[in-house]
VEXDREN-10819 format. One record per residue (C-alpha): x, y, z; residue number from 0; residue in three letters. Coordinates in nm, 4 decimals. Each point is the difference from the previous one (the first is absolute). Layout:
BEGIN
<east:X, north:Y, up:Z, i:NUM, aa:ALA>
...
REM end
This chain:
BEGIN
<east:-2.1620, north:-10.4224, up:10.8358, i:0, aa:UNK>
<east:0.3221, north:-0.2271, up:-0.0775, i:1, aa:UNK>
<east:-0.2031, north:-0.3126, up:-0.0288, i:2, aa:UNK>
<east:-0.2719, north:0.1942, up:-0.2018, i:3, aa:UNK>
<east:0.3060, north:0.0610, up:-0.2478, i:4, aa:UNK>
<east:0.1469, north:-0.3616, up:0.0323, i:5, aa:UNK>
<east:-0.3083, north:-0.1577, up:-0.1060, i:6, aa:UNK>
<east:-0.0042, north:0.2701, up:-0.3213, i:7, aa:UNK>
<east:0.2950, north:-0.1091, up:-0.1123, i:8, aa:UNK>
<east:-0.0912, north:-0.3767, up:0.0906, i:9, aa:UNK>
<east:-0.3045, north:0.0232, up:-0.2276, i:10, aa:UNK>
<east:0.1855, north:0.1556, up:-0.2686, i:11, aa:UNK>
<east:0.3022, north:-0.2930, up:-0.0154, i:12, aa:UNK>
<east:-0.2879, north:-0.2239, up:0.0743, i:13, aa:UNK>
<east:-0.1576, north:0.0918, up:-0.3624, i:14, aa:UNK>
<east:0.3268, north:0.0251, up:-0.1647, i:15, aa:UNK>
<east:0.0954, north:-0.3315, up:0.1221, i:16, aa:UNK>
<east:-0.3531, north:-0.1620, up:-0.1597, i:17, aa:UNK>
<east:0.1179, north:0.2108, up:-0.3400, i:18, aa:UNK>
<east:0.3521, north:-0.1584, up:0.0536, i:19, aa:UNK>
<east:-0.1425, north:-0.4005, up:0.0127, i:20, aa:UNK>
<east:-0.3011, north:0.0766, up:-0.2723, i:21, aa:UNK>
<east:0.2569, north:-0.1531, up:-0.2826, i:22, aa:UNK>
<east:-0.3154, north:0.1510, up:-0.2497, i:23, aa:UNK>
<east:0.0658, north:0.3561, up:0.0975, i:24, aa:UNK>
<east:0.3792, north:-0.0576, up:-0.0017, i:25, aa:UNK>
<east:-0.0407, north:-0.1619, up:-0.3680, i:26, aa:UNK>
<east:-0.2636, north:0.2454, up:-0.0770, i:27, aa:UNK>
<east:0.2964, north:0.3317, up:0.0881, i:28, aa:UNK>
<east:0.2412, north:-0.1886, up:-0.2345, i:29, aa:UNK>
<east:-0.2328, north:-0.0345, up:-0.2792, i:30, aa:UNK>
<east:-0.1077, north:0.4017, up:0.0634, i:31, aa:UNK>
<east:0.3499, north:0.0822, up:-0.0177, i:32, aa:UNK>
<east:0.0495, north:-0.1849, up:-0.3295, i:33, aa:UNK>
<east:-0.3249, north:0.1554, up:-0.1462, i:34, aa:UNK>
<east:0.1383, north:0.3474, up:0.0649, i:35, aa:UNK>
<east:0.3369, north:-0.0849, up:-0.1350, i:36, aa:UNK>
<east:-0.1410, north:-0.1287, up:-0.3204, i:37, aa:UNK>
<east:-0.2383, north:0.3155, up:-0.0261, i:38, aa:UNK>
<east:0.2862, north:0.2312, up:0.0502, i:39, aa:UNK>
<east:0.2342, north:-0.1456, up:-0.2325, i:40, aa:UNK>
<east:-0.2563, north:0.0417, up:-0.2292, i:41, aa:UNK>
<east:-0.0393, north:0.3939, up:0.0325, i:42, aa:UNK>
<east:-0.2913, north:-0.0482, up:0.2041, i:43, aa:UNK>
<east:-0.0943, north:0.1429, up:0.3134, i:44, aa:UNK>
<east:-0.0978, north:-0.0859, up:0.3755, i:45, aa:UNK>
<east:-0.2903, north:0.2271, up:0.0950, i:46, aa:UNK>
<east:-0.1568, north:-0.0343, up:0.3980, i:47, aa:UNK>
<east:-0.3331, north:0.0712, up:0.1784, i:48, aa:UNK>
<east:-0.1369, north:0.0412, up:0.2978, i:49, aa:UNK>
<east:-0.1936, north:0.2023, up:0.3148, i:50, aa:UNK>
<east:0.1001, north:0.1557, up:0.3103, i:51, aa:UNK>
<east:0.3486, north:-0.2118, up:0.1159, i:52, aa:UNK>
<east:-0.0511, north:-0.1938, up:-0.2487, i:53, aa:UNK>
<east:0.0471, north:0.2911, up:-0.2666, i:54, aa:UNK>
<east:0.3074, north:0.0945, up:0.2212, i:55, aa:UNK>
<east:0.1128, north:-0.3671, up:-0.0835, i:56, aa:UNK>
<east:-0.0465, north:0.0630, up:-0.3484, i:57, aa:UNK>
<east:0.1814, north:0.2920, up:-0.0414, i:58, aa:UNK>
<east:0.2987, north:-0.1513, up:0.2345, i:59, aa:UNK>
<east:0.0174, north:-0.2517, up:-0.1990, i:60, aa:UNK>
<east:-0.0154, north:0.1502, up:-0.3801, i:61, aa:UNK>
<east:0.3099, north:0.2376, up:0.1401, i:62, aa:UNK>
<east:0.1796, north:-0.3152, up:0.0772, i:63, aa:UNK>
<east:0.0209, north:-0.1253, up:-0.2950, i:64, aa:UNK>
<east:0.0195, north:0.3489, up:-0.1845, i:65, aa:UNK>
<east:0.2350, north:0.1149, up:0.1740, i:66, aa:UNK>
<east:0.2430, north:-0.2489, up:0.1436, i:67, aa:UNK>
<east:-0.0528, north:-0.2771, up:0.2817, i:68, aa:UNK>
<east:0.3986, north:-0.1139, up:0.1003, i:69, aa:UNK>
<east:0.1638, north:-0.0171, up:-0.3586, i:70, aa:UNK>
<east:0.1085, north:0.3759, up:-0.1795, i:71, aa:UNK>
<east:-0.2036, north:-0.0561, up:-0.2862, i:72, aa:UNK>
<east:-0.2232, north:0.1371, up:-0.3186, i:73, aa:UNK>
<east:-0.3259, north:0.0680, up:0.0753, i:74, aa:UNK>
<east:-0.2669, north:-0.1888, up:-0.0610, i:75, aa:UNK>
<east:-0.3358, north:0.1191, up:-0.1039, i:76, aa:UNK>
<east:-0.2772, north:-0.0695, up:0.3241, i:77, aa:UNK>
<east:-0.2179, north:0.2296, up:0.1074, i:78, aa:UNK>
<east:-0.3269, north:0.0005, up:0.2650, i:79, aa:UNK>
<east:-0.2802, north:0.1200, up:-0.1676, i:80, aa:UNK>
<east:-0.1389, north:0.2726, up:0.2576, i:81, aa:UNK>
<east:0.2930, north:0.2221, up:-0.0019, i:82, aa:UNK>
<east:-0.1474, north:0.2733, up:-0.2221, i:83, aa:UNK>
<east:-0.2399, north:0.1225, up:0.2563, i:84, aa:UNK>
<east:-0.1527, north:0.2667, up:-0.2476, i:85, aa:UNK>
<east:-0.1208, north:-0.3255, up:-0.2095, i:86, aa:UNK>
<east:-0.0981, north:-0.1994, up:0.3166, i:87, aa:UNK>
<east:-0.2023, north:0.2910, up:0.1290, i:88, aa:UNK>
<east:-0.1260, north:0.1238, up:-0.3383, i:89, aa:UNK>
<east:-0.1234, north:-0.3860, up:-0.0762, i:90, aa:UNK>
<east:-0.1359, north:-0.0549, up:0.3610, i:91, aa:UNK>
<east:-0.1896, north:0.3205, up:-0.0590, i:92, aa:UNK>
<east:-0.1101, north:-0.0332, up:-0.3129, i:93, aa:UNK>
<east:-0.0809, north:-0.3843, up:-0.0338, i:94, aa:UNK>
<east:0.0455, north:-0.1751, up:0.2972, i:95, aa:UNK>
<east:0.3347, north:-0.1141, up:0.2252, i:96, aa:UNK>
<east:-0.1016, north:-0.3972, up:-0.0758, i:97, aa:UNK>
<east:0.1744, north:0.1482, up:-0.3766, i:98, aa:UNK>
<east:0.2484, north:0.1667, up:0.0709, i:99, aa:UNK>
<east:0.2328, north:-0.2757, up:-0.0659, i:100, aa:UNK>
<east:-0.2130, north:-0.1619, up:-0.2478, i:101, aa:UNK>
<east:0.0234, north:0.3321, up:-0.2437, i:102, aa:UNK>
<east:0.3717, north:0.0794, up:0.0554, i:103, aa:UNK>
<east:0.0320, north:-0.3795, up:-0.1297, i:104, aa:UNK>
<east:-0.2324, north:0.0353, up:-0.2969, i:105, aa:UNK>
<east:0.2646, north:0.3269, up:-0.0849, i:106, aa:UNK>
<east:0.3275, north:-0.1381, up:0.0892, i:107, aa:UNK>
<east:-0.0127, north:-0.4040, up:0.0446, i:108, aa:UNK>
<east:0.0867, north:-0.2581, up:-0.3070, i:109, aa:UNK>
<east:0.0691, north:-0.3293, up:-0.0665, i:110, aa:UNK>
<east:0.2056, north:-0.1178, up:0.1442, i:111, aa:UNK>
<east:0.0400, north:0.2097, up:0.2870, i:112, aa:UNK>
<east:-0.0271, north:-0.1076, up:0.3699, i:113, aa:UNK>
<east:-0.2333, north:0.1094, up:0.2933, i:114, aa:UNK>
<east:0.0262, north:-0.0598, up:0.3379, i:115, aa:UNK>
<east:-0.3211, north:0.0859, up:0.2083, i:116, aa:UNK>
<east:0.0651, north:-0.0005, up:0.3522, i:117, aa:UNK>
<east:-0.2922, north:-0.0023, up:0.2717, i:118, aa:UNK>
<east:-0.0525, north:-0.2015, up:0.3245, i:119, aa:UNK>
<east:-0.3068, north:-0.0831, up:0.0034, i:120, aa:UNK>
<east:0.0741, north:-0.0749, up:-0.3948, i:121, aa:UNK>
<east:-0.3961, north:0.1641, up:-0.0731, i:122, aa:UNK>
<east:0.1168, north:0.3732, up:-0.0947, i:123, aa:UNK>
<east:-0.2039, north:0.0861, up:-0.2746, i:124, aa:UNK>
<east:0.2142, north:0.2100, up:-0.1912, i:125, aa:UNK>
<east:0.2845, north:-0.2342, up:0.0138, i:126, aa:UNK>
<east:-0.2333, north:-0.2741, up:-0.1026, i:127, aa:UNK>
<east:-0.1182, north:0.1975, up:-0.3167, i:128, aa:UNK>
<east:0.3771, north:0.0782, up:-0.0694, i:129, aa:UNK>
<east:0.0581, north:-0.3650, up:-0.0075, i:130, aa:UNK>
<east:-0.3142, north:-0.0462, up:-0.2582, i:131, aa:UNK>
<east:0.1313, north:0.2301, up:-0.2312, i:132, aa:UNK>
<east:0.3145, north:-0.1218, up:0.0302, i:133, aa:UNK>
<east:-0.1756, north:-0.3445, up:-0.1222, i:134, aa:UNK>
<east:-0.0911, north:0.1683, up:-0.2784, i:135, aa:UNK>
<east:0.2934, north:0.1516, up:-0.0535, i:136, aa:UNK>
<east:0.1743, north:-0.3166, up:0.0315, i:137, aa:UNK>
<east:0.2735, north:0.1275, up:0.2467, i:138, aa:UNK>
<east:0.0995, north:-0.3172, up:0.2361, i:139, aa:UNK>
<east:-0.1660, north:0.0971, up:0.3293, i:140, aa:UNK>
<east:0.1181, north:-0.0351, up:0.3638, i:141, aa:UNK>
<east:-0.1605, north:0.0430, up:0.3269, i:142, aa:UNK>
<east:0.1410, north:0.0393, up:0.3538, i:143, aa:UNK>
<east:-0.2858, north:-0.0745, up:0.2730, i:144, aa:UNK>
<east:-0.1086, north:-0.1624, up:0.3295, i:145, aa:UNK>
<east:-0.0397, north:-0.3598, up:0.0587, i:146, aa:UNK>
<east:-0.3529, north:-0.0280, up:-0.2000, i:147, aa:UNK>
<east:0.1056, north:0.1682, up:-0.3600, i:148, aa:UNK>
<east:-0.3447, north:0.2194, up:0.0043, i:149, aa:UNK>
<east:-0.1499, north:0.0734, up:-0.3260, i:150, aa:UNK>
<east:0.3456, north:0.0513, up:-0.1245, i:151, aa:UNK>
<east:0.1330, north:-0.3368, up:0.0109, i:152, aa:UNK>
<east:-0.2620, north:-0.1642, up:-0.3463, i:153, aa:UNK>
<east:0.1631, north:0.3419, up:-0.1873, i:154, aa:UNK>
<east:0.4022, north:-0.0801, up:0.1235, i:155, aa:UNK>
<east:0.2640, north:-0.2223, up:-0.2347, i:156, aa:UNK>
<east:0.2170, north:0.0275, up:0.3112, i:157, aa:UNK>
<east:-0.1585, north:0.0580, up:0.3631, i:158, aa:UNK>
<east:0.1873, north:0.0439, up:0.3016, i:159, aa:UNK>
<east:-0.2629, north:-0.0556, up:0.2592, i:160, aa:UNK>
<east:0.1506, north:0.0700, up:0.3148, i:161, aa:UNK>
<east:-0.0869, north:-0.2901, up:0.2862, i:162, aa:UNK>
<east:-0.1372, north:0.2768, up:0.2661, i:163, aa:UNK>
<east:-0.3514, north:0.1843, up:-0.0151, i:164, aa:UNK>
<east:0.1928, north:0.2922, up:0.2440, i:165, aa:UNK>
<east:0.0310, north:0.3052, up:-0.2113, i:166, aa:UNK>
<east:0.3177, north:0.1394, up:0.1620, i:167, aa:UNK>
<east:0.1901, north:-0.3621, up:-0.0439, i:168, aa:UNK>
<east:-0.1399, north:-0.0839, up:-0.3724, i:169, aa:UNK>
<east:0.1728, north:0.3809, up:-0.0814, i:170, aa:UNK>
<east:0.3397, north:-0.0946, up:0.1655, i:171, aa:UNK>
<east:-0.0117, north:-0.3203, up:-0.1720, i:172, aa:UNK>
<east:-0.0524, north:0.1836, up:-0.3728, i:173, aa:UNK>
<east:0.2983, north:0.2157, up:0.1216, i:174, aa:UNK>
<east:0.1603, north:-0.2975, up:0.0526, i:175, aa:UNK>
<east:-0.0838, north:-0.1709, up:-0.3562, i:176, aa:UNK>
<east:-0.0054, north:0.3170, up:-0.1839, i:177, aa:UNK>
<east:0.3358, north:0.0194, up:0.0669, i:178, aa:UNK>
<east:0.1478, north:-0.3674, up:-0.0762, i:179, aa:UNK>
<east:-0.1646, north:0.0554, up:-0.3175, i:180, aa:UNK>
<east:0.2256, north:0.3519, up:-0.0824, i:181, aa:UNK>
<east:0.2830, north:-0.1690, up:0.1512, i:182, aa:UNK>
<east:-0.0571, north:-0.3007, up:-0.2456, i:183, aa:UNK>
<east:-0.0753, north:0.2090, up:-0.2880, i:184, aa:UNK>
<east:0.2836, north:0.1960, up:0.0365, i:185, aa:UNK>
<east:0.2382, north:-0.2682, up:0.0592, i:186, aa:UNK>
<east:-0.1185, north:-0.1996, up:-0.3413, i:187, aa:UNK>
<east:0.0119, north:0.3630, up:-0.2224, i:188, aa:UNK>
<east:0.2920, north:0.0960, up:0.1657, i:189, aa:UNK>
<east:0.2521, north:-0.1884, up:0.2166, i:190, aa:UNK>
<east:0.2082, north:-0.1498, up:-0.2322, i:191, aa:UNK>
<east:0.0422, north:0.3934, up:-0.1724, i:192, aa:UNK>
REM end
């Protein structure tokens, strides 16, 4: 069982370690972290998608930087998109779950604006029509996915493809940039306060 656990954790540094030397996905978190800064200074806001853990990811995230990551701070406005559950289940029912981001967008999203659509595989459909209204919208769009980009990547101004096609290590490794993002964010908007 030990070395079942050892070579967890093994594949997980060995996927942050690829993320580490990638100096396109290190540039790629910098210019993220600038995009969000600029939209925030602005009065604009940070708004996050996804399914299953990846939804969880979301939601972790938007708190971070709504709340407070190290630095006792205003807040600042981010939000997921699925946390009214009477609109997510009203839409699913209704319409169909590929809109339930899609719609809240259409309602709530303007130029401006930023989305981040996380999925691993990077081919959730109703992340992917998020990201096309958000297009249309012109909101600045960014994607956090595995190694291959999916059908996300053509619809991304920022993608954070993750160099692992292992569910469980592409998550740890959004974690992981999710939060130098905040922590970048938050240091521009706020450390010198």
């Amino acid at each position: 069982m030990n070395d079942k656990i050892k070579n967890i954790i093994s594949a997980s540094i060995a996927v942050k370690q690829a993320f580490l030397e990638d100096e396109k996905l290190v540039s790629t978190l910098n210019l993220i972290a600038e995009a969000m800064v600029t939209c925030l200074k602005a009065g604009h806001k940070v708004l996050w998608c996804g399914n299953g853990g990846s939804a969880a990811d979301a939601q972790h995230l938007a708190a971070e930087l709504s709340g407070r990551f190290y630095i006792d701070r205003a807040p600042l406005y981010s939000e997921a998109l699925h946390v009214n559950s009477s609109f997510v289940t009203a839409v699913a029912n209704d319409y169909s779950y590929d809109v339930i981001y899609s719609r809240m967008l259409q309602g709530c999203g303007r130029e401006g604006d930023i989305i981040v659509g996380i999925s691993t595989s990077g081919n959730s459909k109703n992340v992917i029509q998020a990201l096309e209204v958000a297009r249309e919208k012109k909101m600045i769009t960014i994607g956090f996915t595995g190694s291959h980009g999916g059908n996300m990547k053509d619809l991304c101004d920022f993608l954070i493809n993750i160099p692992s096609n292992d569910t469980p290590r592409i998550q740890e490794s959004h974690i992981l940039a999710g939060h130098i993002v905040c922590q970048l964010v938050e240091d521009a908007m706020f450390a010198s306060s």
